[in-house]
C-alpha positions in Angstrom: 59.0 -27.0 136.7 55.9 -26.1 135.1 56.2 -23.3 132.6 54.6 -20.0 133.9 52.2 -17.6 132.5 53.2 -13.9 132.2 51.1 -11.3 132.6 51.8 -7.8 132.2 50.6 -4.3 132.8 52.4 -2.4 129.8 54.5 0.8 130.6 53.2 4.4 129.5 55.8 4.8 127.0 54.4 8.8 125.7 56.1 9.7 129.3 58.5 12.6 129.0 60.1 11.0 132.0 61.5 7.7 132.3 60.8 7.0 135.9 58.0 5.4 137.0 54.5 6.6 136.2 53.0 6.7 139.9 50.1 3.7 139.2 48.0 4.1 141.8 46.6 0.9 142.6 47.9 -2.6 141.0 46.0 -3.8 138.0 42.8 -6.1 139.5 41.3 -7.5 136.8 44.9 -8.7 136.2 45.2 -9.8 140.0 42.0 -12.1 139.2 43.3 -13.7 136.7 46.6 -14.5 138.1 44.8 -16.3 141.2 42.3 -18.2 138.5 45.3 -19.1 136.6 47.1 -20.7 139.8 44.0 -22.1 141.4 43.8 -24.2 137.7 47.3 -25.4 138.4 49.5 -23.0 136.5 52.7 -21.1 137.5 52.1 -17.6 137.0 54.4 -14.3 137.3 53.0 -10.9 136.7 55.3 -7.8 135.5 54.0 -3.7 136.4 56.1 -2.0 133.8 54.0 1.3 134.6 54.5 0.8 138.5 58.0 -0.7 138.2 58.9 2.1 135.1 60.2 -0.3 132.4 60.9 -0.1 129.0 59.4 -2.1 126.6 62.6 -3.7 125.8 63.3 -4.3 129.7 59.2 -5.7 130.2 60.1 -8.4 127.3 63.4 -9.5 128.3 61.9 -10.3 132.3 58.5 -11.6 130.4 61.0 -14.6 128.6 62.9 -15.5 131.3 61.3 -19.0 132.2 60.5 -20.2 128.8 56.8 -19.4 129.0 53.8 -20.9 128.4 52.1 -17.5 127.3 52.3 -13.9 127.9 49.0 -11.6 128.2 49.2 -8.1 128.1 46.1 -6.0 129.3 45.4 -2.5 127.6 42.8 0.3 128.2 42.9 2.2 124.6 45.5 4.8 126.1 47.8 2.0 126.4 47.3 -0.6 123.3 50.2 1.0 121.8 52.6 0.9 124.7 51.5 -3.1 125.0 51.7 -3.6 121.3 55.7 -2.1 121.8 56.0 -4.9 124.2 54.6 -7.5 122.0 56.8 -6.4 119.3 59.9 -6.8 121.3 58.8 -10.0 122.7 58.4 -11.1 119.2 61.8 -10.0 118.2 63.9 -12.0 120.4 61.0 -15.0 119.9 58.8 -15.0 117.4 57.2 -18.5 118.3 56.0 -17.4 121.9 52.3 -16.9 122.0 51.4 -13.5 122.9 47.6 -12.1 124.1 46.4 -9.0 124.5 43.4 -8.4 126.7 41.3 -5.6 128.5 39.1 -2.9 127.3 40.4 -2.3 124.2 40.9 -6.0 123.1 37.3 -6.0 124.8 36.0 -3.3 122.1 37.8 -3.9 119.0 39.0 -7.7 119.4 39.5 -8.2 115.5 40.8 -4.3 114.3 43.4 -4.8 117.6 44.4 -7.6 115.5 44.6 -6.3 112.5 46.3 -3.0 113.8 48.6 -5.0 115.8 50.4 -7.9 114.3 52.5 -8.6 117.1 49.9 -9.9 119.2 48.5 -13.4 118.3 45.3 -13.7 119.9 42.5 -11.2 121.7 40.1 -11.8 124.6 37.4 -9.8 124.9 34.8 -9.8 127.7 35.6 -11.0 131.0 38.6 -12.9 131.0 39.6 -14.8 133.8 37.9 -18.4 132.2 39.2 -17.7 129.1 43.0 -17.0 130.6 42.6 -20.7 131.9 40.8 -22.2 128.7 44.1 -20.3 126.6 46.8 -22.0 128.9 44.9 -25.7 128.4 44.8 -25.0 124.9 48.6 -23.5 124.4 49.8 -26.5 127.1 48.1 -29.2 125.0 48.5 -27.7 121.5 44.9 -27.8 121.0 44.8 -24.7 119.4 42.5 -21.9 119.8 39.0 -22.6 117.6 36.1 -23.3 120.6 37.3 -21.7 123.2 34.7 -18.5 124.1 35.9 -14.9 124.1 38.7 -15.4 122.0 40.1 -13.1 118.5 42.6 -15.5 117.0 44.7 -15.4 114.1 44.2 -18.2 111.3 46.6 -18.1 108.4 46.0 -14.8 106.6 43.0 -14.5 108.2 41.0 -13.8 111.9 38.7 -15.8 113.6 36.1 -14.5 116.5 35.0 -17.3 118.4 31.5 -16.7 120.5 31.9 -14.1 123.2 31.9 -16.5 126.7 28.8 -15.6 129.3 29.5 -13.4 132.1 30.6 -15.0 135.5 27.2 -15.4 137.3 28.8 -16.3 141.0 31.3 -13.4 141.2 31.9 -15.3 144.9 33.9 -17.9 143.4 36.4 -16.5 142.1 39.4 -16.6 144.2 41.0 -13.3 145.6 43.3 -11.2 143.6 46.7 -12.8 143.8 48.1 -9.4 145.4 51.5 -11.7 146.6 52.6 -11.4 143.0 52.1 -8.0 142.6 55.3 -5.0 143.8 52.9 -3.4 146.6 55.3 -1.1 147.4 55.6 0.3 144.1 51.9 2.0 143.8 51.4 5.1 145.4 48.3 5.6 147.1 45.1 8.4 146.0 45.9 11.8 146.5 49.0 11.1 148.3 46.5 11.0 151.7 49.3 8.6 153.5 53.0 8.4 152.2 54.1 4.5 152.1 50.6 3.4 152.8 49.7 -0.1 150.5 46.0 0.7 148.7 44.3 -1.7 147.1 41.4 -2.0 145.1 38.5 -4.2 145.5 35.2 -4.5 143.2 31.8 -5.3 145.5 30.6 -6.5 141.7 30.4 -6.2 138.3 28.3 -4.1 135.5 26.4 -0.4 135.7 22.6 0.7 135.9 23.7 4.1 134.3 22.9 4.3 130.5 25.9 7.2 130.1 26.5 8.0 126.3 30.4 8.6 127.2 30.4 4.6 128.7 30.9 1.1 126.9 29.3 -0.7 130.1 31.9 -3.6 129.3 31.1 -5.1 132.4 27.3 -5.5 131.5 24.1 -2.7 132.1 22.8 -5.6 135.4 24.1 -5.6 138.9 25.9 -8.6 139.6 27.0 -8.7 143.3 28.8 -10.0 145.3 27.7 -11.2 148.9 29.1 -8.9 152.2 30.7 -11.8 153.9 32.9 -12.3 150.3 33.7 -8.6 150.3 34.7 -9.0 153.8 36.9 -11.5 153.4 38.8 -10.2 151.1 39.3 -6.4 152.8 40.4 -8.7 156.3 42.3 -10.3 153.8 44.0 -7.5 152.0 44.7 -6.0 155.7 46.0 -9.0 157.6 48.5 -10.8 154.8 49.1 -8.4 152.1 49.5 -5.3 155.2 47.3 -2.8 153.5 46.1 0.4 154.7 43.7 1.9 152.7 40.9 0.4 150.2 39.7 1.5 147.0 36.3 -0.2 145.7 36.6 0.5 141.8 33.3 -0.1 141.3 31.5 1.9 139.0 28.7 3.1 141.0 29.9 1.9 144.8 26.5 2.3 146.1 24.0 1.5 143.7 22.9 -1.9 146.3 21.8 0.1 149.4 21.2 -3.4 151.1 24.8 -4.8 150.4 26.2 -1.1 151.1 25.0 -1.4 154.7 25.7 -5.3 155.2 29.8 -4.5 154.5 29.8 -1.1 156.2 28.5 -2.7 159.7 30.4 -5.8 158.7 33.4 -3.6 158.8 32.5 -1.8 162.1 31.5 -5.0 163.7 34.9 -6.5 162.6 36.4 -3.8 164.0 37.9 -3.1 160.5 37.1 0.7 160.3 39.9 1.4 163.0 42.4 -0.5 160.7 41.6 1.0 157.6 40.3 3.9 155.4 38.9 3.7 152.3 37.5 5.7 149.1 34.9 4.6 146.4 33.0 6.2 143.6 29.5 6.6 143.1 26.3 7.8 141.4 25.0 10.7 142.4 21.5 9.5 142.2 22.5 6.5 144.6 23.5 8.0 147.5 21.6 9.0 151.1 22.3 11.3 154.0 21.8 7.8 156.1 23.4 6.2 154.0 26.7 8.1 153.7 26.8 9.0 157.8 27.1 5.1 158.1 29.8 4.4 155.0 31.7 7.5 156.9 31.4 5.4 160.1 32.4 2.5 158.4 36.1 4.2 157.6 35.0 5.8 154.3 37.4 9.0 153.7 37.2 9.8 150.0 33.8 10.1 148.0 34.2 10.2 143.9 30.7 11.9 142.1 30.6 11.8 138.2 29.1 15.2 138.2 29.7 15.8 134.4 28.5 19.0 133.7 26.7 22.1 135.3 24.3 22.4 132.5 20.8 20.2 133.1 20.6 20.3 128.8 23.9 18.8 128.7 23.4 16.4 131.6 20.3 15.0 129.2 21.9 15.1 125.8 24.6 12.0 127.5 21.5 10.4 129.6 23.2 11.1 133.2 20.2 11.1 134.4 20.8 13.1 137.5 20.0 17.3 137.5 22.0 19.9 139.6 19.9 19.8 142.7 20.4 16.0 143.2 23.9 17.0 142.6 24.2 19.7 145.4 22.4 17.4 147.9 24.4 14.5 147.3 27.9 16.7 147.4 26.4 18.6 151.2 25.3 15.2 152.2 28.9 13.7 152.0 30.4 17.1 153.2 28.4 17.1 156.5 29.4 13.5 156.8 33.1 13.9 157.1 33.4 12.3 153.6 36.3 14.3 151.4 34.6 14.6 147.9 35.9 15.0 144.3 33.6 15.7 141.8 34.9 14.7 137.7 33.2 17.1 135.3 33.6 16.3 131.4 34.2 19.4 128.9 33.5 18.9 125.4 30.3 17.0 125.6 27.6 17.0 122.8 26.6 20.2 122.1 28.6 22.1 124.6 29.6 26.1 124.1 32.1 28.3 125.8 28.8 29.2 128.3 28.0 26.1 129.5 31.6 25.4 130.1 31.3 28.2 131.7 28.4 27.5 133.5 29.7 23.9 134.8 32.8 25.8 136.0 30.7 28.0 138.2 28.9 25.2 139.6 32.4 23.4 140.3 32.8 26.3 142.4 29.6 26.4 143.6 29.8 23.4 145.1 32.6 23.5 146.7 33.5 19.6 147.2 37.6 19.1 148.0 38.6 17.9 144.9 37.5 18.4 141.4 38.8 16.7 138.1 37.7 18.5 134.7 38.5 15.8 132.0 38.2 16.6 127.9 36.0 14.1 126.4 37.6 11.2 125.5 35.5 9.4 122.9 36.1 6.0 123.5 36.1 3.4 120.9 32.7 1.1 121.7 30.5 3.9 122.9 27.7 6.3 121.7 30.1 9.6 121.6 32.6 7.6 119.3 29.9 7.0 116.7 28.5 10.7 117.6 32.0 12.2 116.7 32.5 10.0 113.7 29.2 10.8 112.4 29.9 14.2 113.6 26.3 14.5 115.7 26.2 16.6 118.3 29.1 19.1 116.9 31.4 16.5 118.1 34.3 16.2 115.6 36.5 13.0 115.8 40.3 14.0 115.5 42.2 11.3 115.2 42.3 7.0 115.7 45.7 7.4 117.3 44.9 5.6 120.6 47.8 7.2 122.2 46.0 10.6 122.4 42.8 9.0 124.3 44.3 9.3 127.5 41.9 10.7 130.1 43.2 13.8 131.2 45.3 15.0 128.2 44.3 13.2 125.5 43.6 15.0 121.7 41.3 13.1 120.2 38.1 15.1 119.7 36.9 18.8 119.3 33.6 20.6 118.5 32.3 22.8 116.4 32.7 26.2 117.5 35.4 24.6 120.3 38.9 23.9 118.6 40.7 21.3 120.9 43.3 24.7 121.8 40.0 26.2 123.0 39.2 23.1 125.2 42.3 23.1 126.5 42.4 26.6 127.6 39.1 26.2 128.8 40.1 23.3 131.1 43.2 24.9 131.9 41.0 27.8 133.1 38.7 25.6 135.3 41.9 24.1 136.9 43.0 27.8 137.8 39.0 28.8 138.8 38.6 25.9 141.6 41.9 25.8 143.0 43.6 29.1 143.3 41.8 29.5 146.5 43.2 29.8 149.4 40.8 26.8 151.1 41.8 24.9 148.1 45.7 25.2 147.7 46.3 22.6 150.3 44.3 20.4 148.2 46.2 20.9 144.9 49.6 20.0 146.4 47.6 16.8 147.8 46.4 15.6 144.5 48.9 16.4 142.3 52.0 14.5 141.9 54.9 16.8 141.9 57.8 15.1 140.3 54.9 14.6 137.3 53.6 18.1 137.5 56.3 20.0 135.3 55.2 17.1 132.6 51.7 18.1 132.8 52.0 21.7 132.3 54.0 21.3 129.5 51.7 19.2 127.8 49.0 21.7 128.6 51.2 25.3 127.6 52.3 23.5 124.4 48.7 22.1 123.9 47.4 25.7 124.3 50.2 26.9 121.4 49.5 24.3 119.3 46.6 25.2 116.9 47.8 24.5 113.5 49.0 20.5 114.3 47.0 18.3 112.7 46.6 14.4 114.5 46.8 11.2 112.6 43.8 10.7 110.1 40.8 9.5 111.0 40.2 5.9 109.2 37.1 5.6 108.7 36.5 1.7 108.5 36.3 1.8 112.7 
């Protein structure tokens, strides 16, 4: 028997809890890479430690069984530490077995991950399903590593970064996600809309138009599409073998391609798919019509996501948004008289904000009245324009700490302003929490979107944040 690959997605090991963290949808860039892996002729097994809630001693002892050929770990920066655990105890109990980290952080910082982390042996940065296959030839013919495209390696004492690889031009021919290796039953679904439903996610196509100073665009600033009767495919395909239920195109503007919008939404009607399914996306304000969401809410779309931001046009300009609070109320009435649920995600803390135009954006959450809001503190991730803003200190942003564990998107700790001490942004969040949802038409929608068994987590995490204004995070090191 061929030797399998592993692949993991690393458990969130800063939980208070040690039950499962509630992923809601299983990894997809990993579910592309295990199908390009076993369309090359490899054996491949994939591990959830989030989803499945495993430690990282657990994840290592069930990623060696098998002898394999290689693990790869994926990590957005929240996580890098939680996968690095995992490499370290996969390198305890063997030391020889080749071990890869991959994903946005490997994507950002390929050679510090290395450096920071010794445990893992290699990086791949950029897209990484030809390089997963190019790594297993290599590791399966003990070519080693120097050549192959998109790859951070170790030599000796020393790294070596290979070329980055192009971008995948024909996003059609990649095969679908390999969702039959994957514990569907483990994820729970969006907002908890359907109890036991299966969700998964789909991309239409890769890369962003937006120009968003908060965003590494690690997929690329172009379009690249997919065709409808690909997309297609894959939801009948999703629906008829792996039983799901509900749909969630991760994309990071959803309808940016008005043309390819409509081709899948009456796809989906003609297909008689909307009576099978729902599904949710997220979208640009700025791409969105009244037409145009009347047909997607034909076409089974439930759930609408609108980066929003900020309720203050300055601030909206300061991160190029390039959208303005009118667009913004259209867009949200639009979806609303549609039948389309909406969430709008607002970011406190961006460059140059005060106590009043927090204030003000929490006004026009309210104003606006969508179903669901999410107010997010900054987070300024490593490869964009607020992480050198914050460690230049532009903008009043002050960067707090390189401790990747506190860059998690809801309650991480890693930045504060000038005149806003991260207590204060807390509070302040805390407060636009209270402002939207302690309403009576809004209660119901609480309950939905939060999950309870986490919620006594969460509020600890924000009453000891609040109390908390004399801790000091990890240095800054300033060589990032």
């Amino acid at each position: 028997m061929t030797a399998p690959i592993v692949l993991i997605n690393p458990p969130r090991l800063r939980n208070v809890t040690k039950r499962p963290s509630y992923t809601s949808e299983p990894h997809l860039g990993l579910g592309y890479v295990a199908a390009v892996l076993r369309a090359a002729g490899f054996s491949v097994r994939f591990i959830d430690g989030d989803a499945q809630g495993y430690s990282a001693e657990r994840a290592a002892e069930e990623a060696l069984r098998d002898d394999p050929l290689y693990i790869g770990l994926t990590a957005p920066t929240a996580l890098v530490k939680s996968a690095a655990a995992v490499a370290r105890e996969i390198k305890r109990r063997d030391p020889q077995r080749p071990v890869v980290l991959g994903g946005y952080h490997a994507t950002v910082l390929p050679e510090d991950s290395l450096r920071e982390f010794p445990a893992f042996d290699c990086a791949v940065f950029g897209e990484g399903e030809e390089t997963a296959v190019a790594l297993a030839r290599a590791f399966q013919n003990q070519t080693g590593l120097r050549g192959i495209e998109g790859v951070c390696f170790r030599d000796g004492d020393g790294i070596v970064a290979n070329p980055p690889r192009a971008r995948l031009a024909d996003l059609d021919a990649l095969p679908l996600p390999a969702w039959d290796l994957f514990p569907l039953h483990a994820y729970q679904a969006h907002y908890r809309t359907d109890r036991g439903v299966i969700e998964l996610p789909v991309n239409t196509g890769r890369g962003c138009v937006g120009r968003c100073k908060f965003c590494a665009r690690v997929t690329g600033g172009a379009l690249r599409r997919r065709s409808a009767a690909n997309i297609l495919a894959e939801v009948r395909d999703d629906v008829e073998r792996h039983g799901a239920g509900a749909i969630v195109f991760m994309d990071e503007s959803f309808a940016q391609d008005a043309a390819l919008v409509e081709q899948v939404c009456r796809g989906m009607i003609d297909q008689g798919l909307h009576r099978r399914i729902y599904w949710l996306c997220q979208t640009r304000i700025d791409s969105v019509s009244r037409d145009g969401l009347r047909l997607m809410a034909a076409a089974g779309c439930r759930h609408v996501s609108f980066g929003v931001e900020s309720g203050d046009p300055e601030l909206l300009a300061r991160v190029s948004k390039g959208i303005d609070p009118d667009r913004i109320r259209r867009a949200v009435r639009d979806a609303k008289d549609a039948g389309i649920l909406v969430d709008n995600f607002f970011i406190i803390g961006l460059p140059g904000e005060t106590k009043a135009t927090v204030r003000r954006t929490i006004r026009f959450a309210v104003e606006l009245d969508s179903d669901f809001a999410n107010f997010f503190i900054l987070v300024p991730y490593p490869g964009t324009e607020v992480f050198e803003m914050a460690r230049r200190g532009e903008g009043g942003l002050h960067l707090l700490t390189c401790d990747w564990d506190l860059y998690g998107i809801q309650m991480g700790r890693a930045l504060e302003l000038t005149g806003l001490s991260r207590s204060r942004l807390e509070r302040l969040q805390f407060r636009a929490y209270l402002r939207f949802y302690l309403r009576p038409s809004k209660l119901r929608n609480m309950l939905r979107m939060v999950n309870l068994k986490v919620l006594p987590v969460y509020l600890w995490n924000l009453l000891t944040g609040w109390f908390r204004r004399g801790a000091a995070p990890e240095a800054v090191d300033a060589r990032r």
